[in-house]
C-alpha positions as CSV (number, residue, x, y, z in Angstrom):
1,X,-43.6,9.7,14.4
2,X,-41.1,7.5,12.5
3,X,-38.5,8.3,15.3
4,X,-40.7,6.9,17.9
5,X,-41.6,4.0,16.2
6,X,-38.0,3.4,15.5
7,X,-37.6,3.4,19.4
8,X,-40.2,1.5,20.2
9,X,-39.4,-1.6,17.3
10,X,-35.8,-1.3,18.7
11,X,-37.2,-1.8,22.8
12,X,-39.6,-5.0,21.6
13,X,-36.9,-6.4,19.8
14,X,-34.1,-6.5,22.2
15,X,-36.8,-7.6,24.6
16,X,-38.5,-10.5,22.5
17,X,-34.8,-11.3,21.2
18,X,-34.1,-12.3,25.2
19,X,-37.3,-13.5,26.1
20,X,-36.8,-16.1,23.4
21,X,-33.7,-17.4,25.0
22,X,-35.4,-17.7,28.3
23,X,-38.6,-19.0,27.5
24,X,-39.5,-21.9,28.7
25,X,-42.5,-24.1,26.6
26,X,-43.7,-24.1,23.0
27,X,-46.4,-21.6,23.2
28,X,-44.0,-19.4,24.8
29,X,-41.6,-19.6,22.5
30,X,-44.2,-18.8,19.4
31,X,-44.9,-16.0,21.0
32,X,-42.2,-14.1,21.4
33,X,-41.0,-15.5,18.2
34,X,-44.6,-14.2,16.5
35,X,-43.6,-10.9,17.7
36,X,-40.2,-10.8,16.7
37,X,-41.5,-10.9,13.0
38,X,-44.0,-8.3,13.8
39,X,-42.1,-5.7,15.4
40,X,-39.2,-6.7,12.7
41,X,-42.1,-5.8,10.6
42,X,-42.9,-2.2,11.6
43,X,-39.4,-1.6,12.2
44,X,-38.9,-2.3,8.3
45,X,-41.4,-0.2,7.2
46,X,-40.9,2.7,9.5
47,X,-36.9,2.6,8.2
48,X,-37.8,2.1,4.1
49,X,-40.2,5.6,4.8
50,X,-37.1,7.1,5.7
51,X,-35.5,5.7,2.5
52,X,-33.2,3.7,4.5
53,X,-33.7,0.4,2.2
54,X,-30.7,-1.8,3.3
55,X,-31.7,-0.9,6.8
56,X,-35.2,-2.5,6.2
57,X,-34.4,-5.4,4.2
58,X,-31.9,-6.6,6.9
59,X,-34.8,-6.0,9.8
60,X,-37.0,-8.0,7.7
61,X,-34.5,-10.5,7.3
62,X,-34.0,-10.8,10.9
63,X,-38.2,-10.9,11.2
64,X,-37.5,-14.1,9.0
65,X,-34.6,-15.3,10.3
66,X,-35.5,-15.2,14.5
67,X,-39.5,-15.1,14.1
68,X,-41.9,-17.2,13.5
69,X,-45.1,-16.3,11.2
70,X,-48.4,-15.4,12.3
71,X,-50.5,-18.1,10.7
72,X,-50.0,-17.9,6.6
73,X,-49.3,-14.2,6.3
74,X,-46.3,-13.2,4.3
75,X,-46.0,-9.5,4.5
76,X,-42.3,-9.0,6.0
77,X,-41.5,-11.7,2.9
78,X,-43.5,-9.8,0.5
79,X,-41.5,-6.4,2.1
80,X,-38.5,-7.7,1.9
81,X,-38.7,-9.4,-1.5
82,X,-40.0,-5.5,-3.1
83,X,-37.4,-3.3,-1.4
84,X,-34.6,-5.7,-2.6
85,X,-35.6,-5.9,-5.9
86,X,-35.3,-1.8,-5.8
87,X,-31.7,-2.3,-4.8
88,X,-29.3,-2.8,-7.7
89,X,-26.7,-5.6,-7.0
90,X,-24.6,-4.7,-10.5
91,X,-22.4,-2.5,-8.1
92,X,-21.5,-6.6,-7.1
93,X,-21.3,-8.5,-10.3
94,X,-17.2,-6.7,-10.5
95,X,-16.2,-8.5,-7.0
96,X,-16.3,-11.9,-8.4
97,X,-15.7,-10.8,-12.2
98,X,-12.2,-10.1,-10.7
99,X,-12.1,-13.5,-8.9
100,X,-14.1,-16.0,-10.9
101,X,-15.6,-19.4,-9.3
102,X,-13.3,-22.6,-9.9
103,X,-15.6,-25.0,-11.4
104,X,-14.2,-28.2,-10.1
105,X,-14.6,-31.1,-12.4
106,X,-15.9,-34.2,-10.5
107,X,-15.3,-37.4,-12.0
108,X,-18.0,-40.2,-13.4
109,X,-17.8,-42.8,-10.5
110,X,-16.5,-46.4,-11.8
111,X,-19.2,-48.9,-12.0
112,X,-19.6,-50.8,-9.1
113,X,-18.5,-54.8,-9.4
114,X,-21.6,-56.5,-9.5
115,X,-22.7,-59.8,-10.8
116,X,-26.3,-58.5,-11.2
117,X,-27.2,-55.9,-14.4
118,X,-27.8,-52.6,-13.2
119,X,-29.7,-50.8,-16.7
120,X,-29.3,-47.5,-17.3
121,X,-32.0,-44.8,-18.6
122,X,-31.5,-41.1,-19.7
123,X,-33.7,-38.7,-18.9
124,X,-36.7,-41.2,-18.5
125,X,-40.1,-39.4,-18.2
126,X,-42.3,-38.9,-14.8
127,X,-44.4,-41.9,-15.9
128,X,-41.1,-43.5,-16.8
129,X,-39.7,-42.7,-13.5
130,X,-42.5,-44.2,-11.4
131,X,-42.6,-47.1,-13.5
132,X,-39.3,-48.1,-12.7
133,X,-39.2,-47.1,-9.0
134,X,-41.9,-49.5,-8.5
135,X,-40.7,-52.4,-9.9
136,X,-37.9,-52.4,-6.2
137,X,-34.8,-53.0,-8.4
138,X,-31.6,-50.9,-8.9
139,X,-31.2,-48.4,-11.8
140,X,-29.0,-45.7,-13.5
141,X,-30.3,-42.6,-14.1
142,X,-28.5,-40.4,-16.2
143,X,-29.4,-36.8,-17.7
144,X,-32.1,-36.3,-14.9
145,X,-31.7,-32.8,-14.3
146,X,-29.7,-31.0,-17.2
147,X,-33.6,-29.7,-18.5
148,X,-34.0,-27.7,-15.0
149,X,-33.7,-24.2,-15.6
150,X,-31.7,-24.2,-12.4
151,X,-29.4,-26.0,-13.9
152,X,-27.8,-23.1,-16.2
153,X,-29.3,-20.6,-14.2
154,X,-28.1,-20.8,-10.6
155,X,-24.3,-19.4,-10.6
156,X,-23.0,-16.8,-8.0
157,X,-23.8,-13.9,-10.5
158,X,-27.5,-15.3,-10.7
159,X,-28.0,-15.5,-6.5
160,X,-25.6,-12.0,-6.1
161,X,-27.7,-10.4,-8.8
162,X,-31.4,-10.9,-6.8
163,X,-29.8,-12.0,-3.3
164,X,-26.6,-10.6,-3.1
165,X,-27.7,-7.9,0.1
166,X,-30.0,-10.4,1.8
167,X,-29.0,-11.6,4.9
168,X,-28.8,-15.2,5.8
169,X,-27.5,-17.8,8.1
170,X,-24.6,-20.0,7.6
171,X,-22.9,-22.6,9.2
172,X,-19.1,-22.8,9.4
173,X,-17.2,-25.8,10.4
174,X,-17.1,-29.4,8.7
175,X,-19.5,-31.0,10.5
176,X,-22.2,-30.2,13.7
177,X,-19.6,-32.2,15.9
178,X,-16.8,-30.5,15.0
179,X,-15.1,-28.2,17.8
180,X,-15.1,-25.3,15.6
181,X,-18.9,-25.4,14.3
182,X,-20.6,-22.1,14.7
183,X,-23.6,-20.2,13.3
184,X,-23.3,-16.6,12.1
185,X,-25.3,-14.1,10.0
186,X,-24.1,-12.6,6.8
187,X,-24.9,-11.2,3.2
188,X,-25.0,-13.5,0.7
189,X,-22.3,-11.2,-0.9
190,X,-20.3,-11.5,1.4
191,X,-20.8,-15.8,1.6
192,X,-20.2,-15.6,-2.0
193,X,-17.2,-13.1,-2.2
194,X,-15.2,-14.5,1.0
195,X,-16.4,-18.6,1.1
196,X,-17.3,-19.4,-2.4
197,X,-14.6,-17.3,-4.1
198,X,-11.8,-18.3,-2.1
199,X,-10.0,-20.6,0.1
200,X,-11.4,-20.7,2.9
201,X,-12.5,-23.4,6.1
202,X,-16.1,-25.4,5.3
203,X,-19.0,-23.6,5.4
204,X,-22.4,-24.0,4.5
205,X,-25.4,-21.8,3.6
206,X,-28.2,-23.0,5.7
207,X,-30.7,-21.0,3.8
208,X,-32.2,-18.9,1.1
């Protein structure tokens, strides 16, 4: 049964993956896209009863990636955030412990030559904040986010550690008008281990 549903995932997709290149209007489109995510769907779960857990995550990946939801279910996100979280990324954590990130050190910009008295406030408050927003003259802001926990949590052993065998897009190049822009699909371990730990051209994650 799982063989044939295998089959049968594998013919809508290719199918729905073409269609959605040929597709001419916006209903269309949302369609086949709508599809993609639920055939991605049943492909996922027909490949994580086999036990073959990388295989699912990257189909729903793919369902998230290329499709497009049906209304405000989440189940291929809900899928695809409980089989990774049964994946252990530690196996990971010794590819960039061998080549840590270099923290590059960006320097305090000058202040700008100006007649006019720019003040400056650290870490105002919400009420603060609005306050002085709208009163329509320039300030400094300093301190404003070294509270966030993302602050001291997000580093490339924090995303490879819950992320690190997701698959998501990136964009390489320096710009959209460069000649050498292009999209492709790839772990996050391997953005992380071949872009962010080493020389390499520009390239940006386009999503999480």
């Amino acid at each position: 049964m799982t063989r044939i549903l295998l089959e049968s995932a594998r013919y809508y997709l290719i199918a729905s993956g073409k269609l959605l290149t040929l597709g001419t209007g916006k209903m269309f489109k949302i369609f086949w896209r709508q599809l993609y995510r639920a055939v991605s769907l049943i492909k996922a779960v027909s490949l994580a009863i086999s036990n073959k857990i990388d295989e699912a995550i990257l189909s729903c990946d793919m369902g998230i990636i290329m499709g497009a939801p049906l209304g405000s279910d989440k189940s291929i996100q809900v899928l695809a955030n409980y089989l990774n979280s049964k994946i252990s990324s530690c196996k990971h954590k010794n590819e960039i412990s061998a080549c840590p990130l270099q923290y590059i050190a960006i320097p305090i910009p000058k202040h700008i030559s100006t007649t006019m008295f720019v003040p400056e406030y650290v870490s105002p408050t919400i009420e603060k904040f609005f306050e002085l927003v709208s009163a329509g003259k320039p300030i400094i802001i300093k301190d404003a986010i070294t509270h966030w926990p993302a602050f001291l949590k997000w580093c490339p052993e924090y995303f490879l550690d819950l992320y690190g065998d997701r698959t998501v897009p990136v964009e390489i190049g320096s710009s959209y008008t460069s000649s050498i822009w292009t999209q492709k699909l790839m772990k996050l371990r391997c953005f992380i281990k071949n872009y962010m730990l080493s020389e390499s051209p520009k390239i940006v994650l386009s999503s999480i």
